[in-house]
C-alpha positions, 0 to 999 in steps of 0.5 A, a space after each residue: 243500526 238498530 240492534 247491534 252485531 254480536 258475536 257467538 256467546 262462550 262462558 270463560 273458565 278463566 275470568 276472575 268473578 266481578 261480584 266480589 267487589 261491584 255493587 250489585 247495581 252494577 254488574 247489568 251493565 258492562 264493566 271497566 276492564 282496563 281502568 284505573 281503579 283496577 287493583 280494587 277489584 281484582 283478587 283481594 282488592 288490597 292492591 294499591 293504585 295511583 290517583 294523582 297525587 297519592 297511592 291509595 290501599 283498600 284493606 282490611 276495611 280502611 283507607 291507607 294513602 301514600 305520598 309517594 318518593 321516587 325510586 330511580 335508577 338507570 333501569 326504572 323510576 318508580 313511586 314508593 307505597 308507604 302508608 303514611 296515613 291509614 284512616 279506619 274507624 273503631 265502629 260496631 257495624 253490622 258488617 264487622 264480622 264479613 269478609 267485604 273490605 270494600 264495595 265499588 258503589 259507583 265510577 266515571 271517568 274520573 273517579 271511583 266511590 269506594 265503601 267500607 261497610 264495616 268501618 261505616 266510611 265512603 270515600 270519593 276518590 277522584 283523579 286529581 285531587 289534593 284531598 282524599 275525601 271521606 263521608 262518615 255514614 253513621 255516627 263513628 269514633 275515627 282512627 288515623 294511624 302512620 307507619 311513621 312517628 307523629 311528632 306533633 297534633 294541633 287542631 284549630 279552634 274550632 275543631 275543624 282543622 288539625 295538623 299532623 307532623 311525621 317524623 319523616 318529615 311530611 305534614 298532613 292536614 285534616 279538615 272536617 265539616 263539624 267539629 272533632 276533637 282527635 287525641 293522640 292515643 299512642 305514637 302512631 295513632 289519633 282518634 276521634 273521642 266522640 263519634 262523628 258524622 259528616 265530611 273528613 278531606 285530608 291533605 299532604 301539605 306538597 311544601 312546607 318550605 311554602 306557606 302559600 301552599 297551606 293557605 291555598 289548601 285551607 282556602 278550597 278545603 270546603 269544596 269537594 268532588 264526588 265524581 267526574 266526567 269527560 266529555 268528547 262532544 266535539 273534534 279535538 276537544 275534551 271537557 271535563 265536569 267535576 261534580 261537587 258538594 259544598 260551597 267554594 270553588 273546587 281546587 284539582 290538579 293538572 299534570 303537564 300535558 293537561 296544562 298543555 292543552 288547557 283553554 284559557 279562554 273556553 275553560 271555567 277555571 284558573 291555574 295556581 303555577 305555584 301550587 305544586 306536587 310531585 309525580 311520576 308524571 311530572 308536577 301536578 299543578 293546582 287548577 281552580 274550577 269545576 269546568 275544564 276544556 282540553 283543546 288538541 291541534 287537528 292532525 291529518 289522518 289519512 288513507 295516504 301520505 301527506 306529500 305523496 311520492 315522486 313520479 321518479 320514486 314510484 318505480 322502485 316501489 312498484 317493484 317491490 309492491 308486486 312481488 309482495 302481493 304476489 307472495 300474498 296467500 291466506 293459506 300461508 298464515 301459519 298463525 292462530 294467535 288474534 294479535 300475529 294474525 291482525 298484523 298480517 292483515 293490516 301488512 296487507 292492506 297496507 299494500 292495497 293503499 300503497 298500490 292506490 297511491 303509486 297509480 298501480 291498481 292492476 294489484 287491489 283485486 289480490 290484496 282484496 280477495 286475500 283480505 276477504 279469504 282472511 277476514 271473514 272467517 274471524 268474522 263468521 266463526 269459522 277460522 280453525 282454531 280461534 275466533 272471537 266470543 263474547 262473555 257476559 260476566 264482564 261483558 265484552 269480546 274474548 278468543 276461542 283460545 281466551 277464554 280457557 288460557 290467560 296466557 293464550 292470545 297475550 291475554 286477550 281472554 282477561 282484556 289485555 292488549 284489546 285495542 291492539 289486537 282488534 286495531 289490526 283487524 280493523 285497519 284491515 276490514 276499513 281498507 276493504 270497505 275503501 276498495 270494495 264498499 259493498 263488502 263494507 255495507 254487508 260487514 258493517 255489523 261485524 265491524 261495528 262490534 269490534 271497534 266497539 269492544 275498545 271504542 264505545 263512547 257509552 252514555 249515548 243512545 246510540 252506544 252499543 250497550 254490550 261493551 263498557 265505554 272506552 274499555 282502554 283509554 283513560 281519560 286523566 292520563 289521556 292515554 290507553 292501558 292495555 293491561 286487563 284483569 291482572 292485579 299488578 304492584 305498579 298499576 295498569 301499564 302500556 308498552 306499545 304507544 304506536 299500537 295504540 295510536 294505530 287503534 284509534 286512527 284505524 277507528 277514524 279511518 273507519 269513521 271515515 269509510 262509512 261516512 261515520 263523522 262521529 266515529 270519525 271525529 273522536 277516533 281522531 281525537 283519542 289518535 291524537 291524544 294518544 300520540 301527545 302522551 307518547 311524546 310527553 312521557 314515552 320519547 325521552 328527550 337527551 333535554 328531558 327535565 320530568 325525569 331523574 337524570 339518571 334515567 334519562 342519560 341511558 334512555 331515549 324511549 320507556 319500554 313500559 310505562 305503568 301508572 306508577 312505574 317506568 321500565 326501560 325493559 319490555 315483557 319480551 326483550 330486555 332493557 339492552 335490546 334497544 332496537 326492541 323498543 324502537 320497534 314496539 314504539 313504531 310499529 305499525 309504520 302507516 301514514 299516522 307515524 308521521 305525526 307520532 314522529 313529527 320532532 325530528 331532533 328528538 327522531 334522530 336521538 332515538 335512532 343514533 342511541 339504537 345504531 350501536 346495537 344494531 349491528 347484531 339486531 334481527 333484520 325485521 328489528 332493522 327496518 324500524 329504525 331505518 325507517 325513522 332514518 328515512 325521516 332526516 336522512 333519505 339517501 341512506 335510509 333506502 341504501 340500508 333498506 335495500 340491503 334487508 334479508 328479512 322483514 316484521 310480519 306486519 311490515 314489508 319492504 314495500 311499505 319501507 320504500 313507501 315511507 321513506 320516498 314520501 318523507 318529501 323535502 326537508 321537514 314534514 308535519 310537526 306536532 
């Protein structure tokens, strides 16, 4: 499409001001809503923020870098901000006397350059990396100071080593590109005694016990990392590329689902197993080049279940696939909210692909003017009430309801939750196309710029250059965030992990419907990469070894999982409310949750630590965990969800019965 859809202009009252902290170069262009360096940007930017392995604090025109211990309980894990190390500078800039802590001059997928103008430092903080590297602008006398007690500074004989032991039992090593003399100037701070300019890499040393871990960090200390990029060229399949400066190989670190997927064969790099540090995300382990290929196994994603149903079971289903779809009225949709809405749109069109695969068209022409009538008021600004916008600070879709409320529409209106929200419509608007393709053909605009919103590729010619590339997903944690313009203590956070995967498989489907083989294929990608995360730090195993013991005895699924946090609650139920989480980590039930809960064991786990409080759990609450039953135990499944009274507002007793009776004989796909 040659110029792309968009949507009615608003100016919002409620987005916080990205000129703050953007270089002006920068603010043209779309901006990250939903990244991992958000913190840096929003209100003061003093918030810190993890980058694999330290947490990291802009303020008051230095750098402070934590090497955090854990934090855990029954209820949450989490990392602990103590400034071990802050780095500063004693210099005379022209910028001392402003208010600018720090500019964000440049970012990519994997990294953000920070600039401190006053303190005449940039550092380049890519994901991943043992060091934290410092370019020093202009000829400056350094600080580095601790929270702590230094018990001792050694340097090396040509000045470009030194080795600070805390009283707190860490070491850190300093490397520079020339030499500086650091001298202790109290108990608490070394400076530099000339000015110095050039490259300053710093290190926490993850084992002291281990001498081959100071030899492998001396051993890469030249190279370092400026930014990073990945690359989704082809299906199920990432590669990232790591720009660098200086001779030597580049060492990075991978945390466990990287090492999963890492090609030996196709990636230009080498694993150091032994060279190890800690992490909420379990150990990140030391990885040697500049070229890494991430290969993900295909999944199958489809309009339909995988095995499809017995003859014997369509019955049944059809039963219950009229009433619901006579029951379907547009008028009746109470909601004005873009995310309730969207999960009665998807619940819907569900019923159309259900239809398709029991052989009982005689309902598709209802489902298809019921999914018109609601759609297309979305689609052409006219619904009562909401509708979507778009606002040019940042640069990217809002709510009517939005872009005066930060609370309006879950937060839609500061991009929280946007690949929730828009995946909903957008599974919606692909079955459409798929039973009236001529719908589709003069929608195409419309659908484009909403999936657009979460799912531009960016780089390309073809992007759409109203919204920022992959506005949710991250690709180090290789998962979503669905947190927006919020400055919070722990980072970005997903609770959702099954909303976020319908995202992106509802963008595959799309792909899939306008014969779209690029959107196709890295619609599938993100799907699966998306489903891997959730199974690696979202489904916690009774074996589970990545977290403490203690959490993993009272918990079988996390109910938010942020960068640097794990919380068993939810924003809207407590931690006790264990059909609560089932349900925000399931829902919607579509043929994808079959691969999002393709472990059995791990199925029958979750369902059985839920089944005590289900007793006096709401109906709708209910159905998720029987469907999941339904994955290993048909026969009971359908007895307990015949007896529902009551139904989630994206889900249906058709779509139940669905589920259950194409669960085939014995195990299905696993992944």
């Amino acid at each position: 499409m040659a110029s792309p859809f968009l949507f009615p202009l608003t100016q919002s009252t409620v987005m916080p001001d990205p000129s703050s902290f953007f270089s002006p170069n920068l603010l043209s262009s779309p901006l990250p809503t939903n990244s991992f360096f958000q913190n840096f940007v929003l209100n003061n930017g003093d918030q810190h923020e993890y980058f694999h392995p330290y947490l990291v604090k802009s303020a008051n025109s230095s750098l402070s870098l934590s090497y955090p211990l854990m934090f855990f309980s029954t209820a949450l894990l989490y990392q602990v901000f103590v400034p071990d190390l802050t780095i500063s500078s004693k210099s005379n800039s022209r910028y001392s006397s402003s208010n600018i802590s720090h500019v964000v001059s440049s970012y990519s997928d994997l990294s953000v350059t920070l600039e401190l103008p006053s303190s005449n430092l940039r550092f380049f903080l890519v994901k991943g990396s043992p060091f934290v590297t410092a370019e020093v602008t202009r000829r400056t006398s350094l600080s580095i100071s601790t929270v702590h007690g230094i018990v001792s500074l050694s340097s090396g004989d040509s000045l470009m080593k030194h080795t600070i032991r805390l009283d707190n039992n860490q070491t850190w090593l300093i490397y520079a590109s020339s030499p500086v003399r650091f001298r202790r100037t109290s108990s608490s701070e070394i400076t530099s005694d000339k000015g110095f300019y050039g490259i300053i890499r710093i290190a926490a040393l993850p084992d002291s016990e281990n001498p081959k871990s100071e030899k492998t960090l001396d051993q890469f200390s030249s190279c370092y990392p400026v930014s990073g990029d990945a690359a989704l060229k082809k299906p199920y399949r990432v590669e990232y590329k790591f720009q660098n400066r200086r001779s030597g190989a580049l060492l990075m670190l991978a945390h466990p689902l990287h090492l999963r997927l890492l090609s030996d064969k196709e990636s230009d790099c080498t694993i150091i197993h032994d060279f190890k540090y800690r992490s909420i995300d379990g150990d990140l382990v030391g990885v040697v080049g500049a070229s890494w290929v991430l290969k993900i196994n295909p999944i199958p994603v489809t309009w339909h279940s995988t095995k499809g149903i017995k003859q014997d079971s369509s019955k049944e289903i059809i039963s219950a696939l009229v009433k619901d779809v006579n029951d379907l009225n547009p008028s009746n949709i109470s909601t004005n909210s873009s995310y309730y809405y969207g999960k009665r749109v998807a619940r819907a069109a569900r019923l159309a692909l259900i239809a398709e695969e029991v052989s009982y068209p005689e309902v598709i022409p209802k489902v298809k003017n019921f999914l018109k009538q609601s759609i297309e008021p979305w689609l052409y600004g006219t619904f009562k009430g909401n509708g979507f916008l778009y606002e040019k600070e940042w640069k990217g879709l809002v709510t009517k309801q939005g872009s005066t409320s930060t609370s309006a529409d879950f937060g839609f209106g500061i991009y929280n939750d946007h690949h929730y929200h828009i995946g909903y419509f957008i599974y919606g608007m692909a079955v459409l196309a798929k039973i009236d393709p001529d719908w589709g053909e003069k929608h195409k605009p419309q659908a484009y710029s909403l999936v657009e919103d979460y799912f531009n590729l960016g780089g390309k010619s073809n992007s759409n250059p109203y919204y920022t590339r992959l506005r949710c997903f991250d690709l180090y944690s290789l998962h979503s965030w669905a947190a927006g313009l919020t400055e919070f203590e722990h980072g970005r956070n997903q609770e959702s992990t099954s909303e976020a995967v319908n995202a992106y498989y509802a963008a595959a489907l799309m792909g899939l419907v306008y014969e779209d083989s690029d959107l196709m294929a890295t619609g599938s990608t993100l799907t699966a990469l998306e489903i891997l995360a959730a199974q690696t730090w979202w489904h916690v195993e009774e074996s589970n070894k990545m977290y403490e013991e203690e959490f993993v005895k009272e918990n079988r699924i996390v109910g938010i999982l942020w960068s640097n946090k794990r919380d068993s609650a939810l924003w809207w139920a407590s931690a006790d409310c264990r059909s609560c989480r089932l349900l925000i980590q399931v829902l919607p039930i579509t043929p994808i949750t079959e691969v999002l809960f393709s472990n059995v064991g791990y199925t029958k786990e979750l369902v059985e630590w839920t089944e005590p409080e289900l007793k006096n759990a709401e109906e709708s609450r209910k159905g998720f965990a029987f469907a999941l039953e339904g994955i290993y135990d048909q026969e009971n499944a359908l007895k307990k969800i015949r007896k529902l009274k009551g139904f989630d507002d994206g889900n249906s007793l058709t779509n139940l019965l669905w589920w259950v009776h194409s669960r085939g004989n014995g195990n299905l796909y696993k992944y």
